[in-house]
C-alpha positions as CSV (number, residue, x, y, z in Angstrom):
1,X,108.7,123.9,114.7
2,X,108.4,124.3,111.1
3,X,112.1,124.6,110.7
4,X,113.3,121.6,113.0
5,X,111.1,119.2,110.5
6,X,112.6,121.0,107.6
7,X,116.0,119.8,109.0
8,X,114.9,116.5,110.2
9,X,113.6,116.1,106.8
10,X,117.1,117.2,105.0
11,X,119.1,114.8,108.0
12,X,117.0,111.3,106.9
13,X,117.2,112.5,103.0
14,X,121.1,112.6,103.3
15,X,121.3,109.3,105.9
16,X,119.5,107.3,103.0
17,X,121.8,108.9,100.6
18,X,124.3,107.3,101.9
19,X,122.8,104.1,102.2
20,X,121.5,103.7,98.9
21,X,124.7,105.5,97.3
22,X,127.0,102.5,97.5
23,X,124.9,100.0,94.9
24,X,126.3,102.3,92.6
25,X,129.9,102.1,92.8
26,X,130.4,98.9,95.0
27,X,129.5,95.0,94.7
28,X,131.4,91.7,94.9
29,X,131.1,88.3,92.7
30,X,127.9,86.9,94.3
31,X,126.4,90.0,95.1
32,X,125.3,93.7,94.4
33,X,123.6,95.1,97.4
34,X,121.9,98.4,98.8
35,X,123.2,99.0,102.3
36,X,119.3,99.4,103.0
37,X,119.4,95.8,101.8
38,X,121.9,93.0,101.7
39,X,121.3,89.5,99.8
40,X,123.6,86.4,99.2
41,X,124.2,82.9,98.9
42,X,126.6,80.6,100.9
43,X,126.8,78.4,97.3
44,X,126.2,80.5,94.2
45,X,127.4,77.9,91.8
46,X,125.2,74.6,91.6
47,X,125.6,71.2,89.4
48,X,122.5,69.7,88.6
49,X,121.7,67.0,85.5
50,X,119.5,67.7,82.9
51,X,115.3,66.9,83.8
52,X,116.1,67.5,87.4
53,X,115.3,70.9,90.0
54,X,118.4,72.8,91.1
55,X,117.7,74.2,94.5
56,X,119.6,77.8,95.6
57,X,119.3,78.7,99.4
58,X,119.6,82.8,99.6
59,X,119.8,84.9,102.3
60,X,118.2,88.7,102.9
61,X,118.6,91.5,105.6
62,X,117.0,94.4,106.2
63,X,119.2,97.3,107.3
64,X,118.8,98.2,110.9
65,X,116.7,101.6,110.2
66,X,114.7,100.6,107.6
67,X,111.8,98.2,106.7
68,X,111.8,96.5,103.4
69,X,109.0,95.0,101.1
70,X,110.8,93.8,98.0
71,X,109.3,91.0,95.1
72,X,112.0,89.0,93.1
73,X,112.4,88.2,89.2
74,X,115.2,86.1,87.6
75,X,117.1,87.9,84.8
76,X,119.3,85.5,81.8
77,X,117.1,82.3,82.8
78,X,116.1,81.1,79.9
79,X,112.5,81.1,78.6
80,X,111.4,77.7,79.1
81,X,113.1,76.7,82.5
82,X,110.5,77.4,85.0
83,X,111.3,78.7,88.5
84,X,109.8,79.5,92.4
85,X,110.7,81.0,95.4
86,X,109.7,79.5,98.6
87,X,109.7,80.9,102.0
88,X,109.5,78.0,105.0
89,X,107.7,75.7,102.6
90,X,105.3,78.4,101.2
91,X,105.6,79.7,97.6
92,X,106.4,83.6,97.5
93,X,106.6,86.5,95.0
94,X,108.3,88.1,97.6
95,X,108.8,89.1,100.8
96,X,108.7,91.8,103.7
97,X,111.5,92.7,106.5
98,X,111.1,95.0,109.3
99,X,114.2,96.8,110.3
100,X,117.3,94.6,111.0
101,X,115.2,91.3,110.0
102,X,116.9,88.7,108.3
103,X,115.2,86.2,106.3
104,X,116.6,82.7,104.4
105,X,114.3,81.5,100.8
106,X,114.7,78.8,98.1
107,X,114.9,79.0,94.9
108,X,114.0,76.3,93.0
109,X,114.7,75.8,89.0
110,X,113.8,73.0,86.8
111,X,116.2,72.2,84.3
112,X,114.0,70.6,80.9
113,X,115.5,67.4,80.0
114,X,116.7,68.3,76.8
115,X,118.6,71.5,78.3
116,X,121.8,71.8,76.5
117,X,124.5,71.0,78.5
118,X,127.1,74.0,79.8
119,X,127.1,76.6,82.0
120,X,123.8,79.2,82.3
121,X,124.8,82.5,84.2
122,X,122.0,84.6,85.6
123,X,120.6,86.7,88.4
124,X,118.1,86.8,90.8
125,X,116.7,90.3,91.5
126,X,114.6,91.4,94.8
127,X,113.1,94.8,94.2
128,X,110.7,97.2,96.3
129,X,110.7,99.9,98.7
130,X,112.3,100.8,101.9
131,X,110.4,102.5,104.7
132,X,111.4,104.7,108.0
133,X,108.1,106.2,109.2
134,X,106.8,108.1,106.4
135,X,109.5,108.3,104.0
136,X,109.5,105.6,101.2
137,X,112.4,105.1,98.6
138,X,113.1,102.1,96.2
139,X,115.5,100.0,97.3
140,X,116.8,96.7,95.1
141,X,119.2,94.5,95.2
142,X,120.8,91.4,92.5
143,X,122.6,88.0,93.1
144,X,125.1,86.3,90.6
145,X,123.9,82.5,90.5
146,X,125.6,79.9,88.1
147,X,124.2,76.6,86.9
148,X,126.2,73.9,85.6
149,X,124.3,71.7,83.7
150,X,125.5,68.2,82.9
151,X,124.0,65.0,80.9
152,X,120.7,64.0,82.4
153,X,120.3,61.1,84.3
154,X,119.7,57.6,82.6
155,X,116.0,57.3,85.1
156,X,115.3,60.6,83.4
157,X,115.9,60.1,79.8
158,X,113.8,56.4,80.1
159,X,111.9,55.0,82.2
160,X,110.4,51.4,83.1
161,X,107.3,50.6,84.6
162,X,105.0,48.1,85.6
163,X,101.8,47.2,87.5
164,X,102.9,43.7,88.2
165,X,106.1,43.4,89.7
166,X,105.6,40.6,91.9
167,X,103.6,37.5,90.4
168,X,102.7,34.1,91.6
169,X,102.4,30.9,88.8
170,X,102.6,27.2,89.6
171,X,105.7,25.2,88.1
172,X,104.5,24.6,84.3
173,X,102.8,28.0,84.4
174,X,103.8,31.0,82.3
175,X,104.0,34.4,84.2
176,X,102.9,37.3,81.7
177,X,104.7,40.8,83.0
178,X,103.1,44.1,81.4
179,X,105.5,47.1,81.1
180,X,105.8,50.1,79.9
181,X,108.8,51.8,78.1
182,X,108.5,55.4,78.3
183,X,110.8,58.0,76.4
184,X,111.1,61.1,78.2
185,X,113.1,63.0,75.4
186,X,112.0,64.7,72.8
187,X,113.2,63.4,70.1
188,X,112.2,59.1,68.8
189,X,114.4,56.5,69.5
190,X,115.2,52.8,69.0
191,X,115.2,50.5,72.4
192,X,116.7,47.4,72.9
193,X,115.1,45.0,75.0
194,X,116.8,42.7,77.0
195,X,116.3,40.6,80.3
196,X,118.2,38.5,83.2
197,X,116.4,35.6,84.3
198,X,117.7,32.0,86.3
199,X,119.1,29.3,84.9
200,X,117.2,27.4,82.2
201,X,114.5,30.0,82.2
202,X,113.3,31.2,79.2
203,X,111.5,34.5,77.9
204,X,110.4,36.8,74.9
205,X,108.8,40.3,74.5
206,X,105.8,40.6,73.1
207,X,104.3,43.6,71.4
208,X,101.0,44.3,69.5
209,X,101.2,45.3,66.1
210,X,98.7,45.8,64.0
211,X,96.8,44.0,66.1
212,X,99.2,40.9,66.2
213,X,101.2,40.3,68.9
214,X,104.3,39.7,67.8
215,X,108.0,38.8,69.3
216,X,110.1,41.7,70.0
217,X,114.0,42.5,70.6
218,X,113.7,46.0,70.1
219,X,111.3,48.9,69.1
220,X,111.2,52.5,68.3
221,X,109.1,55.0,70.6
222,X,108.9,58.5,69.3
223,X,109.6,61.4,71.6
224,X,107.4,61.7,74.9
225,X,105.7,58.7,74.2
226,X,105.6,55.2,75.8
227,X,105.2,51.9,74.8
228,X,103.2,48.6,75.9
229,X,105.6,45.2,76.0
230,X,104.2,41.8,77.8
231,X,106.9,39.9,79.0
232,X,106.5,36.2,78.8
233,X,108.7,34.1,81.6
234,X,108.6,30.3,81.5
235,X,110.3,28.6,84.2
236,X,111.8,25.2,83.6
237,X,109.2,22.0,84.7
238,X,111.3,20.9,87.2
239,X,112.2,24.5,88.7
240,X,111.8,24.3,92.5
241,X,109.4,26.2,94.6
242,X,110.5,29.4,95.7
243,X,111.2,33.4,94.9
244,X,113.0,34.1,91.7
245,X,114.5,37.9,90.5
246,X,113.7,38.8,87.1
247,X,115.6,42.3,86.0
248,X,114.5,43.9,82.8
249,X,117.3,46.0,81.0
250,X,116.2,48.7,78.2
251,X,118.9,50.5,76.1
252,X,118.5,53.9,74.2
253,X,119.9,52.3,70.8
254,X,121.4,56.4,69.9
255,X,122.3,57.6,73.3
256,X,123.2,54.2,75.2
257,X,121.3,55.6,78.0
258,X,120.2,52.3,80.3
259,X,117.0,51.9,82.2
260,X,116.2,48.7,84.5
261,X,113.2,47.0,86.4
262,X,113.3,44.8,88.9
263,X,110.4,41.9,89.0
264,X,110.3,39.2,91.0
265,X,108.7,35.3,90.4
266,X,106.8,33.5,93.2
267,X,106.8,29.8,92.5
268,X,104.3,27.7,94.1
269,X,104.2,23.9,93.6
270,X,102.3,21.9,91.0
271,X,100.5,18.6,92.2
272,X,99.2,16.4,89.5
273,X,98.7,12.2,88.8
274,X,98.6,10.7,85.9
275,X,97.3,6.9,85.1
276,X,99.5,5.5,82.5
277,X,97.5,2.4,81.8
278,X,96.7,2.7,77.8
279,X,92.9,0.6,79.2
280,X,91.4,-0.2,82.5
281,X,90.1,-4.1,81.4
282,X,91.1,-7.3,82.5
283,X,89.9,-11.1,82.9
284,X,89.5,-14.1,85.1
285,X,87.7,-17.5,85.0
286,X,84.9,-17.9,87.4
287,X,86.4,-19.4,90.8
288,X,89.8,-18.0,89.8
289,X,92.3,-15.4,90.8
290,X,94.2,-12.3,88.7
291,X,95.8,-9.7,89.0
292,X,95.9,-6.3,87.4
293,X,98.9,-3.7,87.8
294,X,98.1,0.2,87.8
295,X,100.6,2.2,86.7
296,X,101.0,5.9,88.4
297,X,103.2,8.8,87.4
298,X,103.9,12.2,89.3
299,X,103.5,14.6,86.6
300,X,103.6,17.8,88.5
301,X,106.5,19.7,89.7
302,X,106.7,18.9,93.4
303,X,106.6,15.9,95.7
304,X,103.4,14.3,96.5
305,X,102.2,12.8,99.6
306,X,100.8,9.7,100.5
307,X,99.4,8.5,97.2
308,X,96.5,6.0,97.6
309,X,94.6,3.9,95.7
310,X,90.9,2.7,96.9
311,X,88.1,0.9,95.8
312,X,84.7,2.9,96.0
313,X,81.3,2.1,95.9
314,X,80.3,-1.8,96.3
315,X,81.9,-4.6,94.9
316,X,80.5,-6.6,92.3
317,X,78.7,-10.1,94.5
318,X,81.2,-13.1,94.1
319,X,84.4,-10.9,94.2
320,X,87.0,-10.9,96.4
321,X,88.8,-7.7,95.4
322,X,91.9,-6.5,97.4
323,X,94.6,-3.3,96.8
324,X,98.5,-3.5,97.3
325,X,100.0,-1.1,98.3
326,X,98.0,0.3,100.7
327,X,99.7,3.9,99.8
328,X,102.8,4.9,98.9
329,X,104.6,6.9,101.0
330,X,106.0,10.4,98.3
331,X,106.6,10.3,94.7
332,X,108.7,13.0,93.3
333,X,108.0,14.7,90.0
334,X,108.3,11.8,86.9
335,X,108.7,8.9,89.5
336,X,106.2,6.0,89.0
337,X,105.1,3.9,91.3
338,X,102.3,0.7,90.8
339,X,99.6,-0.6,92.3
340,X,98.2,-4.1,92.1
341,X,94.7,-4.9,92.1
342,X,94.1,-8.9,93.5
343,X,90.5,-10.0,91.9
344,X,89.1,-13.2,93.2
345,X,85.8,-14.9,91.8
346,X,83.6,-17.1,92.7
347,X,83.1,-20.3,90.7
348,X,79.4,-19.6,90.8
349,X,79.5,-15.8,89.0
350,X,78.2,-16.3,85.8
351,X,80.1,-15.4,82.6
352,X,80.0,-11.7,81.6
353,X,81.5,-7.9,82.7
354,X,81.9,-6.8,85.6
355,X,82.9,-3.5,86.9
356,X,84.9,-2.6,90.0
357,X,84.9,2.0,90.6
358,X,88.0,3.0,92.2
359,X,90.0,5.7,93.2
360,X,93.4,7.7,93.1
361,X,94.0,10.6,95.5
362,X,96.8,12.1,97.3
363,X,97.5,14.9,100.4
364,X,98.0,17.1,97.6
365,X,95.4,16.4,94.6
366,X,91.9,16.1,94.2
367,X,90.5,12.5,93.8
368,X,89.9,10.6,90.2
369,X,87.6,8.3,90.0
370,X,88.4,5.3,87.4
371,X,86.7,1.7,86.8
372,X,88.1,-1.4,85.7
373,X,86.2,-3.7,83.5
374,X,86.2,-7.4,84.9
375,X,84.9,-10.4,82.2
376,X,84.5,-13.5,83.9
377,X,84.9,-16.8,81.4
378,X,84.0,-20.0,82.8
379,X,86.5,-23.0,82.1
380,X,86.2,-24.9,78.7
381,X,86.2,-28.3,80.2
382,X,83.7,-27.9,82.3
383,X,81.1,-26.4,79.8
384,X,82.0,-29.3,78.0
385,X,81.2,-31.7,80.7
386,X,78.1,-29.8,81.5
387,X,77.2,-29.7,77.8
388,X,77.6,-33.8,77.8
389,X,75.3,-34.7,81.0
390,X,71.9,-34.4,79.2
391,X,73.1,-36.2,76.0
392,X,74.4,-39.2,77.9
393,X,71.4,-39.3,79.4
394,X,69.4,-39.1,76.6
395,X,71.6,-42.0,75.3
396,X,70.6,-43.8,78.4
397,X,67.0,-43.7,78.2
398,X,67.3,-44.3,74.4
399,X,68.7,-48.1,75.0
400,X,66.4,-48.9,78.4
401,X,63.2,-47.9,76.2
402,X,64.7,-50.6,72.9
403,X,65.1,-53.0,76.3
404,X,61.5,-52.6,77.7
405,X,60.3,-52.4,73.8
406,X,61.6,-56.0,72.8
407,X,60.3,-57.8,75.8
């Protein structure tokens, strides 16, 4: 018995001498293998930008006698590019295969952003031990891999943010965008500022310095930092209501590298009335007629909708007081339209001011409430007249008393 395990023994030793003799005299150009273990990589050679994650797909098999339980390690990577290996989704150190198992894992590499660009050569390694009952031995196994780094991407270099992309203002509003301008490298920079905006819109950058905001056009940011701009938009008053695109354009000054942000304007409709009348007084002569003409201009930046004019509260006794036009139908922004106010009084209203409380709405503004300032006069010639009655009678009595007093 002794001497049948003795042989068994000597049979396996030689069998995984063979198996484990080739990694030392064979190997092609993406990998060296142990015929206890095989490893490779249907694309060896990856292109990737600077600041971005080259991903490696590898593949592993276990010879058909043997289990394997290996760990891998990167060798030539340099120091400060960081690296995992994932298995279905699940990080790994590394990995076990029974006997004729084959197995598929990622390899994931970030590239910094301020990798030099060129080509990196290195290798990953997957060592451990193989297994066939009792018997253990080290088994290993590398894989050429090649990076090709290029230029990073412009989003990667600089970016452009904002928390208010979207924004809603009236016509005659100013819209107030904050952004951030972030430099990813590692090294300061100056930044241009520009911006593309509709026709006959206008806008600056603002920045805060030393505590003053201040127009901008460009700024420096120092490496890995970011920096606060307000953008002020102003629409034109006569802009129409609607959805406007506003793209914000950022240039590295040193390494013409662009960044952009969309933003978007949301124009809703200004509604507003003015009374262009420099006073609100006028006058008539008791039992008399005039009339008084308000003047009305659309200030606001959309059309308005039937524009009235009304007398409130109660009108003064003795007056007559009638409104013409009723309404006017629309008025679009600057046109002016007039009202006319006919004021009657009676002969019998006594001299002095009077006031008559009216109104000026619209479907689309609030009500403003207005009085005009009546004085009634009476006519000359009949104060005169009026004046005269007691004197001629006084006259009168004067010459019947001398009558009476001679007889």
């Amino acid at each position: 018995m002794t001497a049948r395990r003795e042989k068994e023994s000597i049979l396996l030793v030689a069998l995984v001498t063979v198996l484990v003799m080739p990694t030392l005299f064979a190997g092609t150009a993406q990998a060296v293998n142990s015929s206890a273990l095989r490893m490779w990589s249907e694309a060896p050679n990856v292109v990737v930008n600077a600041g971005e994650t080259a991903d490696f797909t590898i593949a592993l098999a276990a010879s058909t006698l043997f289990s394997i339980t290996v760990s891998f390690s990167t060798i030539n990577l340099p120091e400060n590019w960081t690296y995992s290996f994932y298995l279905k989704d699940l990080q790994i150190q590394g990995a076990h295969l029974e006997a004729g198992q084959t197995a598929t894992i990622q390899l994931t590499v970030d590239i910094p952003l301020n990798a030099v660009t060129g080509t990196y050569e290195f290798k990953v390694v997957a060592s451990g031990n193989g297994l066939h009952d009792s018997y253990s031995f080290p088994v290993s196994a590398d894989l050429p891999l090649t990076l090709e780094i290029q230029s990073p991407r412009p989003q990667a270099a600089l970016s452009l943010t904002t928390t208010l992309p979207d924004i809603i203002a009236h016509v005659g509003e100013t819209l107030s965008y904050p952004i951030t301008v972030t430099n990813k490298r590692n090294v300061g920079d100056i930044f241009v500022l520009a911006v593309s905006l509709p026709k006959d819109w206008t806008a600056a950058f603002k920045a805060t310095v030393e505590g003053q905001s201040q127009e901008v056009n460009r700024v420096y940011i120092e490496g890995n930092k970011a920096h606060e701009l307000i953008l002020k938009v102003t629409p034109p008053i006569d802009v129409e209501v609607g959805k406007y695109s506003i793209v914000v354009m950022v240039t590295s000054e040193n390494y013409q590298v662009t960044a952009s942000l969309q933003l978007t304007a949301s124009v809703l409709g200004s509604y507003d009335i003015e009374v262009t009348n420099v006073n609100f007084f006028t006058d008539v002569i008791a039992g008399g007629k005039v009339d008084y003409e308000l003047k009305l201009r659309n200030i606001g930046g959309s059309e308005i909708t039937n524009v009235r004019v009304k007398i409130t509260g109660e009108v003064p006794s003795g007056f007559t007081v009638s409104v013409n036009p009723r309404a006017v139908a629309s008025m679009t922004p600057n046109q002016e339209s007039a009202f006319t106010f006919s004021i009657e009084a009676k002969s019998d209203v006594s001299a002095g001011s009077y006031y008559i409380d009216f109104e000026v709405s619209s479907d689309r503004t609030e009500a403003q409430k207005f009085s005009l300032r009546v004085d009634v006069q009476h006519q000359v010639g009949s104060v005169v007249y009026i004046g005269l009655i007691p004197m001629i009678a006084a006259v009168v009595l004067f010459f019947v008393y001398r009558r009476i007093r001679r007889r």
